[in-house]
PALUMKE-325166 format. One record per residue (C-alpha): residue in three letters; z, y, x. Coordinates in steps of 0.05 Angstrom, whole numbers, plus 5000, padded with zeros to 4 digits. Layout:
# residues N
alaZYX/...
This chain:
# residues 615
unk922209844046/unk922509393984/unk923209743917/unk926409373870/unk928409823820/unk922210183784/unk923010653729/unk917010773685/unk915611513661/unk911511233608/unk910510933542/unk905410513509/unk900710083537/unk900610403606/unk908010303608/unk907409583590/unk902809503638/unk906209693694/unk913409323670/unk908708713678/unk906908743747/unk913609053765/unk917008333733/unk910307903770/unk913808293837/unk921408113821/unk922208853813/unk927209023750/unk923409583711/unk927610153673/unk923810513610/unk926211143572/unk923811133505/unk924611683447/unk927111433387/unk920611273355/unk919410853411/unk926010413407/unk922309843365/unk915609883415/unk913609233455/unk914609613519/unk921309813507/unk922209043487/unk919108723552/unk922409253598/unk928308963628/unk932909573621/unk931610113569/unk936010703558/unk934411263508/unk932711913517/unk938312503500/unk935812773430/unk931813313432/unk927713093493/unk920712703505/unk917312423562/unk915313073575/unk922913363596/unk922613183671/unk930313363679/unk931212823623/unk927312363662/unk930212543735/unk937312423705/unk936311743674/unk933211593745/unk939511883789/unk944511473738/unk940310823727/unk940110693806/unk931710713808/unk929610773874/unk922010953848/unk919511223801/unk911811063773/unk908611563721/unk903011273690/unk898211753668/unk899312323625/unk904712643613/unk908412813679/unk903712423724/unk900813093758/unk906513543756/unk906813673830/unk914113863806/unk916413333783/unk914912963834/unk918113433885/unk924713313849/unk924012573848/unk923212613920/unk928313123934/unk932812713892/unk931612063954/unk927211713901/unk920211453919/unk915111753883/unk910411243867/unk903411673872/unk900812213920/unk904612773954/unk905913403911/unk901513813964/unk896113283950/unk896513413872/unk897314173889/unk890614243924/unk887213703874/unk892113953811/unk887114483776/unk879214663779/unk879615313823/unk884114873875/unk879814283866/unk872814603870/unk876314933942/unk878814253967/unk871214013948/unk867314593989/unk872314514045/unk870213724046/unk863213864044/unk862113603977/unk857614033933/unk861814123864/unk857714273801/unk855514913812/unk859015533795/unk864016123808/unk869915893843/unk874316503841/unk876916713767/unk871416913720/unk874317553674/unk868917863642/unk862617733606/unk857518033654/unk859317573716/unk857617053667/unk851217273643/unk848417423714/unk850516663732/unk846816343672/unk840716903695/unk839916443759/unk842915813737/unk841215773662/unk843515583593/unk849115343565/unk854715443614/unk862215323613/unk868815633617/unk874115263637/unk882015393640/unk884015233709/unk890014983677/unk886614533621/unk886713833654/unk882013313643/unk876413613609/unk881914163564/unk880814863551/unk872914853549/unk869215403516/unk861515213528/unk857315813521/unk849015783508/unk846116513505/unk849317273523/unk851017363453/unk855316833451/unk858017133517/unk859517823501/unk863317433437/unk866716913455/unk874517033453/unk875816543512/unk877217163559/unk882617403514/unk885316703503/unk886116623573/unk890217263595/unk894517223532/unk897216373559/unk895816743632/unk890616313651/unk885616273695/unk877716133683/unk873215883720/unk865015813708/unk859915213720/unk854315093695/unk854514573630/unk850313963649/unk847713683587/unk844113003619/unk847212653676/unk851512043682/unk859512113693/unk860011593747/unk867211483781/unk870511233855/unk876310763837/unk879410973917/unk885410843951/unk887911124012/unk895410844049/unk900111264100/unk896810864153/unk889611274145/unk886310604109/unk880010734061/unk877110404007/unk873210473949/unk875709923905/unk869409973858/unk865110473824/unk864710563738/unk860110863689/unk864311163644/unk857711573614/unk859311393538/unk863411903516/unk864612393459/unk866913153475/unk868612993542/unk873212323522/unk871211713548/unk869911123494/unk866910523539/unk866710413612/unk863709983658/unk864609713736/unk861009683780/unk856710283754/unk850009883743/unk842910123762/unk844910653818/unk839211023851/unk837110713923/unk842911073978/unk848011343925/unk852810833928/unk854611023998/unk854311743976/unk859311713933/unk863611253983/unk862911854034/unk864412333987/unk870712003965/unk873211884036/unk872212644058/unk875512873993/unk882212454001/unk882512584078/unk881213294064/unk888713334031/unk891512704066/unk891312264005/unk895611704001/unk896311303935/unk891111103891/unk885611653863/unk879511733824/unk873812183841/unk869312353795/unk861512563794/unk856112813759/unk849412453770/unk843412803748/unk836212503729/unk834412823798/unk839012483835/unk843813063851/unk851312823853/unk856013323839/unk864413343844/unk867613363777/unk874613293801/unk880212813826/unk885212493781/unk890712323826/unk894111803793/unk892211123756/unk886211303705/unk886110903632/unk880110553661/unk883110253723/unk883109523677/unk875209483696/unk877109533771/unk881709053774/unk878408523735/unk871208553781/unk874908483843/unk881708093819/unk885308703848/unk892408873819/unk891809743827/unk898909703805/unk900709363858/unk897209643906/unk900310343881/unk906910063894/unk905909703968/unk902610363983/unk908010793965/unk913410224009/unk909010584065/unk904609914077/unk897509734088/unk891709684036/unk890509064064/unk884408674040/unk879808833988/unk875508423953/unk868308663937/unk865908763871/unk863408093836/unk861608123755/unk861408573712/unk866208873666/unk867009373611/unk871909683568/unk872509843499/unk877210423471/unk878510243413/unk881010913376/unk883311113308/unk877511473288/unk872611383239/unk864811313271/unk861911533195/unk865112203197/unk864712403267/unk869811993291/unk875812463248/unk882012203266/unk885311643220/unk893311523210/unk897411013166/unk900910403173/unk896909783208/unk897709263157/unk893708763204/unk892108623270/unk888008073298/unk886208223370/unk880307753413/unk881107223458/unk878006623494/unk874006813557/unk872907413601/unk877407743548/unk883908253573/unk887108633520/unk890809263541/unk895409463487/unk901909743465/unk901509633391/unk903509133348/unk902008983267/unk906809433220/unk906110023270/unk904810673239/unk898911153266/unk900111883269/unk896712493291/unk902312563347/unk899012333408/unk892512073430/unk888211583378/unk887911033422/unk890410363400/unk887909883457/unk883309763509/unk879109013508/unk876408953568/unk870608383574/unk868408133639/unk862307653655/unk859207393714/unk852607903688/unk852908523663/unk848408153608/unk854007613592/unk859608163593/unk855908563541/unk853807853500/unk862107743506/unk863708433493/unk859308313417/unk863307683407/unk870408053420/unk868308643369/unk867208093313/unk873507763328/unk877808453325/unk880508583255/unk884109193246/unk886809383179/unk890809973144/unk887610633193/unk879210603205/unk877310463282/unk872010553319/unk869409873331/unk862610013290/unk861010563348/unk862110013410/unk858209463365/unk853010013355/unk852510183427/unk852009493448/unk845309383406/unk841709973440/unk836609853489/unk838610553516/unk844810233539/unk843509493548/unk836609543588/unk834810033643/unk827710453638/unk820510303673/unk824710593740/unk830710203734/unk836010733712/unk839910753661/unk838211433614/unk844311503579/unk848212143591/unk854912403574/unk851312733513/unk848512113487/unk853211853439/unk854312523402/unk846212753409/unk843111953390/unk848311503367/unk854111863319/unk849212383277/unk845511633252/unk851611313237/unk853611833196/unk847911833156/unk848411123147/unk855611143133/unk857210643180/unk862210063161/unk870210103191/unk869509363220/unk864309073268/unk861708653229/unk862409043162/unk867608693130/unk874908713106/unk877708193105/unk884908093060/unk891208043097/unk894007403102/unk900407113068/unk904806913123/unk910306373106/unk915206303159/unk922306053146/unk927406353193/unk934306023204/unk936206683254/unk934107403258/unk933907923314/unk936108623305/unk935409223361/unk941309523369/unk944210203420/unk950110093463/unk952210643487/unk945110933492/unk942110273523/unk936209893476/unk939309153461/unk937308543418/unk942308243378/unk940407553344/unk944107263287/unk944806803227/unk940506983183/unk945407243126/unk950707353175/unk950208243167/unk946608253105/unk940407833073/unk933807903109/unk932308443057/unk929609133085/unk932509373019/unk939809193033/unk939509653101/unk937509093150/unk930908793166/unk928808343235/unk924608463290/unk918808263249/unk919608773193/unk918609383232/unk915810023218/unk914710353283/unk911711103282/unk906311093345/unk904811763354/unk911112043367/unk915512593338/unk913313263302/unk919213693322/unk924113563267/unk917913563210/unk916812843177/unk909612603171/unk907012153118/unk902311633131/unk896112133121/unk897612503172/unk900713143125/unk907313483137/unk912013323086/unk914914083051/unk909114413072/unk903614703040/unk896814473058/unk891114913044/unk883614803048/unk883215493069/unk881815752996/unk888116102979/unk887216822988/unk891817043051/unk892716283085/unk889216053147/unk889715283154/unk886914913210/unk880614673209/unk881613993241/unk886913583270/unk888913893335/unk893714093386/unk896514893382/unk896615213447/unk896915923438/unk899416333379/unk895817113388/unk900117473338/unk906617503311/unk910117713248/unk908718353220/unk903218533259/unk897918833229/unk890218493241/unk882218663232/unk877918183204/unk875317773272/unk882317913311/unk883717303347/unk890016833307/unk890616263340/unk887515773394/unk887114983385/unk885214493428/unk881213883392/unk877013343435/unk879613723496/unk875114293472/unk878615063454/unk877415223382/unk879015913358/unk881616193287/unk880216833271/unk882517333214/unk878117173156/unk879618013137/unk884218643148/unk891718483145/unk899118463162/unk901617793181/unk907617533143/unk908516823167/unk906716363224/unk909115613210/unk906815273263/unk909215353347/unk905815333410/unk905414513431/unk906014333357/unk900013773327/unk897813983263/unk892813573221/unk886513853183/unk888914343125/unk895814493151/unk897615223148/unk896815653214/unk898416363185/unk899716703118/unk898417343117/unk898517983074/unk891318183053/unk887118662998/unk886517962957/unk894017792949/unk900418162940/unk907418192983/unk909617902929/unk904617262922/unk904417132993/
């Protein structure tokens, strides 16, 4: 079996990536986009791309199932995110005589949340971090666990997904408090309990695994340096590994992905304490946003291999690890304020080059950033023959990046990259940083020294661009299909985004995806709607930029001070608002699922301070 028809579930720069190995393979590749997408260099390099019906997103799996059946895909790949583990959705793709590029759905059930995956673990013989399997439901099992295994510990919604839903927990007062119990029965969840390791390194198993019963580890990563459980730079192969725990992990791996009868490609990921302990996280069964540092120490196409895998043929052959290679997320978040999100246009865009450079993006300059979806704007990914001469490279890319119009992170990496912590291993030859590293060493000093937005500290001007144009390209919809029309310049209208027409190069395209019928500015603010720091007497505003994903009361009902509003995931981490005093709630302006950015109104309601008639 050959496919040759590949639609991508996907968008940005993990759907460009795979349309380009999906054109290197003669396949055609078939993209839904969303209409803020229609302008986006994937939907541009995609050989067929049909819109979405209004109203949907990548998220609406019928949507997605139905542009499969009538486009003639005979696969379909998800990227990562958004339907990549719904065991579901793949069961109707399959069901529907489409091959499902990825692992079975009974795979992804028994991997798909922590209670299943800490099961599949103990059945493999692979110690997971420890803690209470079964649901956790009340505060005493939780203070009899930290009596044997200690301070802090961690509740986790079985349901949260990569490192969501966490409510860490450090003494029984915070215990007996913490609304995480209610949170969780009132979105009928399910929690779970480890304990919260605050110094070990987050090292991964890039595996695959064919219908055939072939194994391989394609390499290991570090992927340590993170921030609230989101990863900001990785590394392969993970450097400075204790004596034996390479082939520990290796073992683990295998007895994990034959426990379920993997087949696809998978990461496993572990905890590695200062004492040597290695402990299962989870699996991700699907491609991971760090699979770039994989492929480019062992010249391996994971892609590829994803999609000979799921024709039902062999791994075949390969190569071992030689280099080094890290990545760099570069995010829109500011490193002088705790990396707060940042959203606007990008009014420049100068990406590095020359060697051992790969950049992983699905931006281009005029895009506009908002709080939508994820911060990332790219991935560089710098590869040497040494670790040393990646990390010298990596130092030369971050001076050559010049992002301007949103802040990015780049004066984090460049930090990071100076730090002996990082660069040189101790008197033993490990490595001492920990997943807790950046936000306990590295962020709290470049706050106080209010660290620059570039690299290098500067900003530079954009440049005045003169480039006459005897033709222009416009993208047009026929009959719901994305197409390029190029014409005489003059021929519709003057080149003049004023008269109603503007070319390819003039576009505005809004990254971050739609806000449910609410227009965003550039800031990031709601446009009609009121934002409040919080000080008007009777409004609750959110606290931070973050994801809604449980609304606790409903209008008219009546509230003590402390009763539990609203939950909101930020930096995959549950934050709860709570009634600032006695009341009667009178409006709720925000939904389940709905992004709202720091100051925008969660509930108004009726207290001693205001009147019915004020509120």
């Amino acid at each position: 079996m050959t496919l040759s028809r590949i639609l991508v579930a996907n968008r940005g720069e993990i759907a460009l990536r795979i349309v380009r190995t999906a054109r290197d393979l003669g396949a055609t590749s078939i993209l839904p986009y969303t209409p803020e997408d229609l302008m986006s260099p994937a939907a541009e390099l995609a050989d067929e791309a049909y819109a979405i019906p209004e109203g949907s997103s990548y998220t609406d799996a019928a949507a997605v199932l139905e542009l499969a059946r009538t486009t003639g895909a005979d696969a379909v790949h998800p990227g990562y995110g958004f339907l990549s583990e719904d065991a579901d959705f793949a069961r109707s793709i399959i069901e529907a005589g489409i091959t499902w590029v990825g692992p079975s759905p009974e795979a992804m059930d028994a991997l798909g949340d922590k209670m299943s995956a800490r099961a599949t673990a103990e059945r493999a013989k692979v110690a997971p971090v420890p803690g209470i399997t079964d649901s956790v439901t009340d505060a005493e099992t939780v203070i009899s666990f930290a009596g044997t295994h200690g301070y802090p510990v961690a509740l986790k919604r079985t349901d949260g997904g990569g490192g969501r839903g966490i409510t860490v927990l450090h003494n029984d007062d915070e215990v007996r408090s913490t609304p995480a119990f209610e949170s969780a029965a009132l979105g009928g969840g399910t929690l779970i309990l480890e304990r919260f390791v605050t110094a070990a390194r987050h090292i991964e198993t890039q595996c695959a695994r064919d219908s055939h019963g072939g194994f391989a580890v394609v390499s290991t990563r570090d992927c340590s340096l993170q921030r609230r459980n989101q990863k900001l730079l990785e590394e392969a192969p993970a450097p400075f590994l204790p004596e034996g725990a390479h082939d520990r992990l290796v073992e683990a791996s295998r007895r994990l992905l034959e426990t379920v009868d993997y087949v696809g490609v998978a990461t496993c990921e572990f905890l590695l304490t200062p004492e040597e302990d290695l402990w299962f996280l989870e699996v991700n069964p699907r491609l991971q946003v760090e699979h770039c540092v994989s492929e480019e120490v062992t010249g391996t196409d994971l892609v590829e291999l994803q999609l000979r895998i799921a024709e039902g043929g062999h791994l075949g052959e390969i190569n071992e690890p030689r280099g080094h290679s890290l990545e760099l997320r570069i995010t829109c978040e500011d490193p002088s304020r705790g990396l707060a999100p940042s959203t606007g246009a990008i009014t420049r865009l100068r990406w590095p080059a020359g060697p051992g450079i790969r950049i992983e993006s699905g931006v281009t300059e005029g895009d506009v950033v908002t709080p939508m979806f994820d911060p990332m704007l790219a991935k560089i990914v710098v590869t040497g023959a040494t670790r040393e001469q990646a990390i010298a490279r990596a130092r030369r890319a971050l001076r050559e990046t010049v992002v301007e119009g949103v802040t990015v992170c780049t004066a984090l990496h460049a930090e990071v990259l100076e730090r002996p912590a990082f660069t040189n291993p101790d008197a033993s030859g490990r490595l001492t940083v920990t997943t807790r590293w950046i936000e306990n060493e590295v962020l709290p000093e470049l706050a106080d020294a209010g660290a620059p937005a570039d690299a290098d500290g500067s900003q530079a001007a954009p440049e005045a661009v003169t480039n006459p144009r005897t033709r222009s390209s416009y993208i047009i919809e026929l009959n719901g299909r994305r197409m390029q029309l190029t014409l005489p310049d003059g021929i519709l209208a003057p080149s003049n985004p004023a008269r109603g027409f503007s070319p390819r190069s003039n576009r505005a395209q809004p990254l971050r995806g739609r806000s449910g019928g609410t227009t965003r500015s550039a800031r990031g603010g709601a446009s009609g709607e009121t934002e409040s720091t919080g000080s008007e007497p009777g409004v609750i505003a959110a606290p931070m930029q973050a994801i809604v994903t449980r609304i606790c009361v409903e209008p008219g009902q009546q509230v003590c001070q402390g009763d539990l509003l609203v939950v909101l995931e930020s930096m995959k981490m549950e934050n709860y608002v709570h009634a600032p005093s006695d009341g009667t709630i009178s409006e709720i302006p925000v939904g389940a699922g709905r992004t709202v950015s720091a100051g925008d109104v969660l509930v108004r309601m009726h207290t001693p301070e205001n009147s019915p008639e004020e509120a």
